[in-house]
C-alpha positions as CSV (number, residue, x, y, z in Angstrom):
1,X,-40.0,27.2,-3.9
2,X,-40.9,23.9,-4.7
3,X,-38.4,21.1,-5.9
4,X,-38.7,18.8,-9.1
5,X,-38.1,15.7,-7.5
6,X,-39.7,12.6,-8.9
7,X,-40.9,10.0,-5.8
8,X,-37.8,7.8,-4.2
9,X,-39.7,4.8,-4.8
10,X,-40.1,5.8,-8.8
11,X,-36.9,6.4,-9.2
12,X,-35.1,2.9,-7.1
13,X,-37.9,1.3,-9.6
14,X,-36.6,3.2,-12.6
15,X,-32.4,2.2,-11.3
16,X,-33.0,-1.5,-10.3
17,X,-35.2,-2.3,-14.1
18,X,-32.7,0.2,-16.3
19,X,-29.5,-2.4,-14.2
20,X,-31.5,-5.5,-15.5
21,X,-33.3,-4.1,-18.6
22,X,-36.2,-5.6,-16.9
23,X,-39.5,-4.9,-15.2
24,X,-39.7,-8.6,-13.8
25,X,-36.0,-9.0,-12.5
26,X,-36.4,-4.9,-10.8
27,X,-39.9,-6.0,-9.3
28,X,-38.1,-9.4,-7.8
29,X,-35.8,-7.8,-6.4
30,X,-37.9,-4.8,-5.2
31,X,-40.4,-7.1,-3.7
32,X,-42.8,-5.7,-6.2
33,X,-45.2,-7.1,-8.5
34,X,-44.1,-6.4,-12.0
35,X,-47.6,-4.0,-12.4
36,X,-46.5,-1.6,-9.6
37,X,-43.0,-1.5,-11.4
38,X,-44.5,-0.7,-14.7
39,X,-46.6,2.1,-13.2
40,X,-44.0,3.6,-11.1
41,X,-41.7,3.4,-13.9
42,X,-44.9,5.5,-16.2
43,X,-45.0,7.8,-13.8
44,X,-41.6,8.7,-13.9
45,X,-41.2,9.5,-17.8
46,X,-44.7,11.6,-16.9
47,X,-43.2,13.6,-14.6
48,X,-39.8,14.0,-16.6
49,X,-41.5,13.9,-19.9
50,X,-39.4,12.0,-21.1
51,X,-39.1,8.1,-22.5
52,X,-37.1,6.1,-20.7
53,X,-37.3,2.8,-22.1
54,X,-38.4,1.8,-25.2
55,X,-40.6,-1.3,-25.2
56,X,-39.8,-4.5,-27.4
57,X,-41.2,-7.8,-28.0
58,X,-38.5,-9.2,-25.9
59,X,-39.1,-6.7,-23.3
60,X,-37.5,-3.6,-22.3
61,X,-34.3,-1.2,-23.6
62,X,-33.0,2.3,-21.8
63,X,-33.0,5.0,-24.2
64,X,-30.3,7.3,-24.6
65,X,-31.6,9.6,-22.3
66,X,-32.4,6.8,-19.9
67,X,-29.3,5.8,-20.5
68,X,-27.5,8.8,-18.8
69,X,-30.4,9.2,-16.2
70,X,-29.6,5.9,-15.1
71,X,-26.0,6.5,-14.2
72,X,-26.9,9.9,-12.2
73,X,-29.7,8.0,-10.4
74,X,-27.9,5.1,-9.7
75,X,-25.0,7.5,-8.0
76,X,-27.7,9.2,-6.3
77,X,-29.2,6.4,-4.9
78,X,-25.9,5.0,-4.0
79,X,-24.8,8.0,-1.7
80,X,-28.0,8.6,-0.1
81,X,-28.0,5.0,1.2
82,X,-24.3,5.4,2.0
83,X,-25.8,8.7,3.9
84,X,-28.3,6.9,5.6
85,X,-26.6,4.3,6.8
86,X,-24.0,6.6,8.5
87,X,-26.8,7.9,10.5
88,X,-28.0,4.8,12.1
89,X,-25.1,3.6,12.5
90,X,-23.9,7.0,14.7
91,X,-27.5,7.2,15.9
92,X,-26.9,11.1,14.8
93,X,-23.6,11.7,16.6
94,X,-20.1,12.0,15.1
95,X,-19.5,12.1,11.6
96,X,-17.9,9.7,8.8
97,X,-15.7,10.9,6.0
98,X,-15.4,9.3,2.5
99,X,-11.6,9.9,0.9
100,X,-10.1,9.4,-2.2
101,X,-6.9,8.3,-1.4
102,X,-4.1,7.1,-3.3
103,X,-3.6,3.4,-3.1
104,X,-0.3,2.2,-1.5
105,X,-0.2,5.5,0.5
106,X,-3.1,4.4,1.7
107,X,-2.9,0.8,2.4
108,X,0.6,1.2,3.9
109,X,0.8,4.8,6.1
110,X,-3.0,5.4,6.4
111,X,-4.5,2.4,7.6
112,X,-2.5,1.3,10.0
113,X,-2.7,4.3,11.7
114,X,-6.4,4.7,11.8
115,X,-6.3,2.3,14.6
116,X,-4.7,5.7,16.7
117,X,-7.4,8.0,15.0
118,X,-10.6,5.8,16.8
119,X,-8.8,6.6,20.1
120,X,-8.3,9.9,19.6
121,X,-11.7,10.5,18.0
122,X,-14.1,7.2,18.0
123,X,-17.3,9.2,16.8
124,X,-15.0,10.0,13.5
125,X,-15.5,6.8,10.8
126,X,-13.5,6.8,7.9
127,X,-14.4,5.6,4.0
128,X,-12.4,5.2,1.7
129,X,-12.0,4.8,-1.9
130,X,-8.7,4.4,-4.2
131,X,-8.1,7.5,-7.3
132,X,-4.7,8.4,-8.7
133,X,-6.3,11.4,-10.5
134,X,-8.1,14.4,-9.5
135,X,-11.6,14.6,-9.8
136,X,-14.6,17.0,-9.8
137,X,-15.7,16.7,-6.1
138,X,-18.9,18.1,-7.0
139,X,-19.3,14.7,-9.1
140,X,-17.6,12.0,-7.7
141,X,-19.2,12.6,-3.6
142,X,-15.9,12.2,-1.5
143,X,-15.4,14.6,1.2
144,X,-11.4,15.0,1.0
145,X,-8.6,13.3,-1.3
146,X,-5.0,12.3,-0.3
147,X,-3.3,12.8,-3.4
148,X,0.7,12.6,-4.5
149,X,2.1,15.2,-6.8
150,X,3.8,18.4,-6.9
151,X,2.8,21.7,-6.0
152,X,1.8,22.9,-9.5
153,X,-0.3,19.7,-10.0
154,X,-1.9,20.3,-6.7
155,X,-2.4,24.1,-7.7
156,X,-3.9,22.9,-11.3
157,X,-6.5,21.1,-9.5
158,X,-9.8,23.4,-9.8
159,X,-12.0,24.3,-6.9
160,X,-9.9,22.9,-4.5
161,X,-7.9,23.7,-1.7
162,X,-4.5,21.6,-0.6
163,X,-2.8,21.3,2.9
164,X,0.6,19.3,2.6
165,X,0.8,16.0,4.8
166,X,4.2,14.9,3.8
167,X,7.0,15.6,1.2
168,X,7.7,12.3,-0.7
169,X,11.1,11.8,0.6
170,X,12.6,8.7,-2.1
171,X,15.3,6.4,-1.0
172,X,17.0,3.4,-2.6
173,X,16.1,0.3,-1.4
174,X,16.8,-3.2,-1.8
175,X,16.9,-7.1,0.1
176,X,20.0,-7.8,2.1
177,X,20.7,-10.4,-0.4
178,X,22.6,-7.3,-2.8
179,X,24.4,-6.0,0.2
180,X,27.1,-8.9,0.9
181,X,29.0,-6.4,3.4
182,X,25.8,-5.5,4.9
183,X,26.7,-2.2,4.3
184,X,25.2,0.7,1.7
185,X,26.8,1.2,-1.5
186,X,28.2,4.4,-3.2
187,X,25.7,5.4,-5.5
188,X,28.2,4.7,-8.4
189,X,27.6,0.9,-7.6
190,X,24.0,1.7,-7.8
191,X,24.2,2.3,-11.4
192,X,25.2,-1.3,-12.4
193,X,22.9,-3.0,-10.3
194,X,19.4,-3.8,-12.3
195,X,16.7,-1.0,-11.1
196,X,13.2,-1.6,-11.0
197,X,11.6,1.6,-11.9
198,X,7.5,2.6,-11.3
199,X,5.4,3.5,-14.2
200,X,4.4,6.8,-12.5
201,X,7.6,7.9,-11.6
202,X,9.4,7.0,-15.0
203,X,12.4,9.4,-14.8
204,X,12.8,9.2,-10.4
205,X,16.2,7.4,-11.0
206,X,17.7,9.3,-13.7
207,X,16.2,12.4,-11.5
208,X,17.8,10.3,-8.1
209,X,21.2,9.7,-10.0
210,X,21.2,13.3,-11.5
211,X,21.3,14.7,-7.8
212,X,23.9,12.2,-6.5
213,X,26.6,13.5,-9.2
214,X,26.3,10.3,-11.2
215,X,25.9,9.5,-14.6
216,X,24.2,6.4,-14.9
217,X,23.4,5.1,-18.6
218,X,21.3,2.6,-17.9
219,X,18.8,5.1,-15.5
220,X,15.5,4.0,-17.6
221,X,16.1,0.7,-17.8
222,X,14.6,-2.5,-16.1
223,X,11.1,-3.6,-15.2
224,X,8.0,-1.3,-14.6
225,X,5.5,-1.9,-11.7
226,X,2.4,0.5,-11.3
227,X,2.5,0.6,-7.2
228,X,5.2,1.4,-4.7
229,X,3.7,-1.8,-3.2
230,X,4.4,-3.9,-6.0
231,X,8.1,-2.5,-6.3
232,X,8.4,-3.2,-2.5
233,X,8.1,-6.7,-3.3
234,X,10.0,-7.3,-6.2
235,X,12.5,-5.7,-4.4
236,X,12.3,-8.0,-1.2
237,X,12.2,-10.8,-3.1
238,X,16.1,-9.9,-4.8
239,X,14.8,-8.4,-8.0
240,X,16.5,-5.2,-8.1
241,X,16.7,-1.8,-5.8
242,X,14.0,0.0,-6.3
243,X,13.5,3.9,-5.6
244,X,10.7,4.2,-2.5
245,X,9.5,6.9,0.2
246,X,10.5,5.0,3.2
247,X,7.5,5.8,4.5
248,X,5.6,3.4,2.6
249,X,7.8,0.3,3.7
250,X,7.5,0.7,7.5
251,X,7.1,-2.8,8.2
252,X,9.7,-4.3,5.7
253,X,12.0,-1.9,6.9
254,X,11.3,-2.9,10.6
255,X,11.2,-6.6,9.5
256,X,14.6,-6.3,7.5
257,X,13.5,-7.5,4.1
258,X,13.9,-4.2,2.4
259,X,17.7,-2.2,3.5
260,X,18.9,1.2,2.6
261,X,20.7,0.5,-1.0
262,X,22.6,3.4,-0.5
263,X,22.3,6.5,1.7
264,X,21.6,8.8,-0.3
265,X,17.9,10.0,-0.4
266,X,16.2,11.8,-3.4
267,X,14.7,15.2,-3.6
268,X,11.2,15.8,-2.2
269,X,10.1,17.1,-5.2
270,X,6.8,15.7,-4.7
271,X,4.2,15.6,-1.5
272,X,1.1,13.9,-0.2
273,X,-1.5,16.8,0.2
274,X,-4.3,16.5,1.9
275,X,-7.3,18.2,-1.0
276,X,-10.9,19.3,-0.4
277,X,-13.5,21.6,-1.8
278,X,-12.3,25.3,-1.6
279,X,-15.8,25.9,0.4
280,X,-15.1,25.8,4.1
281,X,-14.3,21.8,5.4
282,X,-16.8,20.2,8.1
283,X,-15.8,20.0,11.7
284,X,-15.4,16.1,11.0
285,X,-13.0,16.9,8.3
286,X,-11.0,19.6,10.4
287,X,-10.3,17.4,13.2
288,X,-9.4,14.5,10.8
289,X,-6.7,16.9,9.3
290,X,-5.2,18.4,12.5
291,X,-5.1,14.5,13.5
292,X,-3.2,13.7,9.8
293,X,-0.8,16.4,10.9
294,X,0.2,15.2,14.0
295,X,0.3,11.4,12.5
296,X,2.8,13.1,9.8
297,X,5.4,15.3,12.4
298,X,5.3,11.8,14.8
299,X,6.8,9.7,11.9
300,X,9.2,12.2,10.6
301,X,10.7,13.2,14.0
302,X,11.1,9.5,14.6
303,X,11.9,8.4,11.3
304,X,15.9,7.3,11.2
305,X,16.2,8.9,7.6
306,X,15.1,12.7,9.3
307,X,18.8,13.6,10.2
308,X,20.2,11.7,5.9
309,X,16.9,14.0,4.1
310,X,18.2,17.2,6.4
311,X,21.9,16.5,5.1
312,X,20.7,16.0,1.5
């Protein structure tokens, strides 16, 4: 059966003049004259039947429903160049994947591991792009997500299936600056000390202080940051203790400008899942997960809070 597809070339026409609202900038930056824009641009509403523009004195203006064909063509185009240059670049071997990945998680665990995953697979090249909410896969063109919630938000999220990474294991952290003795405090002590809390997470220390038996009236309180990153750094720069998966301050840990406030860690109430389409994953994105997996049971066996979260 044969396909309704205008031409490629009508349609990069149609996207570059509907991003400028004008034949002469699309057909400059096409290489075009500003007739051959114009007629492949004709052409197009033909074949749709369909206006696309509607012509002024002072040029050109997208209809409404050029409006919203521009947006799907422009996506389009996008991913099929994406596409296109993953195949010249792997000369039609390997794979890449493109992930949706939640920011901090990803700048902080993810990243500097990928250095490991070109060793283990170098034909395996990894994109990716920063969400914090779930998505329609079908619309948005990412292969896998690495998302933070619980299980029933995981569950919530339609036409997708979810393999768990790592539990989101929260501890109280803080510069050595708070810690005169150099030792952890009793979480009692915690409770008078200013907390810096994280937007997303706006009840994790009343939830934190709940568990540890305290009752701490001032658990809400104190300044709000969006990112585990940017409460990493208030904290290491003597703002406050702030509540963090240890996993996500490796290298301030290892450095010493962040210290275990107390020793105490939080439920793992919530997890970083690994989420795809429920159809059957690629071979690409198979061998990318069993590699997450391994990446995830290395750092927990060797992480010095393994034996504190058993205990807790």
């Amino acid at each position: 059966m044969r396909r309704s597809l205008p031409s490629t070339q009508a349609l990069a026409c149609f996207e570059a003049a509907a991003r400028h609202e004008s034949y002469t900038r699309a057909a400059q930056e096409l290489a075009l004259t500003q007739s051959a824009v114009s007629r492949q641009i004709t052409a197009l509403e033909e074949f749709l039947g369909v206006p696309l523009f509607r012509r002024t004195r002072h040029g050109v203006l997208l209809t409404p429903a050029g409006t919203h064909y521009a947006r799907q063509v422009g996506r389009w185009l996008q991913g099929l160049e994406r596409d296109t240059l993953d195949v010249m670049a792997h000369q039609g071997l390997g794979g890449t994947l493109t992930l949706a990945a939640v920011p901090t998680f990803a700048t902080r665990w993810l990243i500097p591991r990928l250095p490991q995953l070109a060793q283990a697979h170098p034909d395996i090249v990894v994109h990716i792009e920063t969400r914090t909410r779930p998505f329609l896969f079908a619309d948005a063109g990412f292969d896998a997500a690495l998302y933070a919630g619980t299980p029933e938000q995981v569950a919530n999220w339609p036409g997708t299936q979810a393999q768990q990474i790592l539990p989101e294991v929260v501890q109280p952290v803080c510069s050595p600056r708070w810690l005169p003795g150099g030792r952890p405090l009793a979480p009692e002590a915690l409770a008078h000390l200013p907390l810096l809390q994280q937007s997303t997470r706006p009840y994790a220390w009343r939830q934190w202080f709940e568990a540890a038996g305290v009752d701490a009236a001032r658990a809400l309180e104190g300044p709000r940051y969006e990112l585990f990153s940017m409460a990493a750094v208030a904290a290491a720069h003597g703002m406050g203790v702030a509540l963090i998966p240890p996993l996500l301050i490796e290298a301030e840990l290892a450095r010493g400008e962040l210290v275990p406030a107390c020793e105490i860690v939080g439920p793992a109430e919530r997890a970083y899942y690994l989420v795809s389409p429920v159809q059957g994953p690629s071979p690409v994105l198979s061998a990318f997960a069993q590699w997450l997996l391994t990446m995830a049971a290395a750092g927990e066996a060797a992480s010095p809070l393994a034996s504190l979260t058993a205990a807790a």
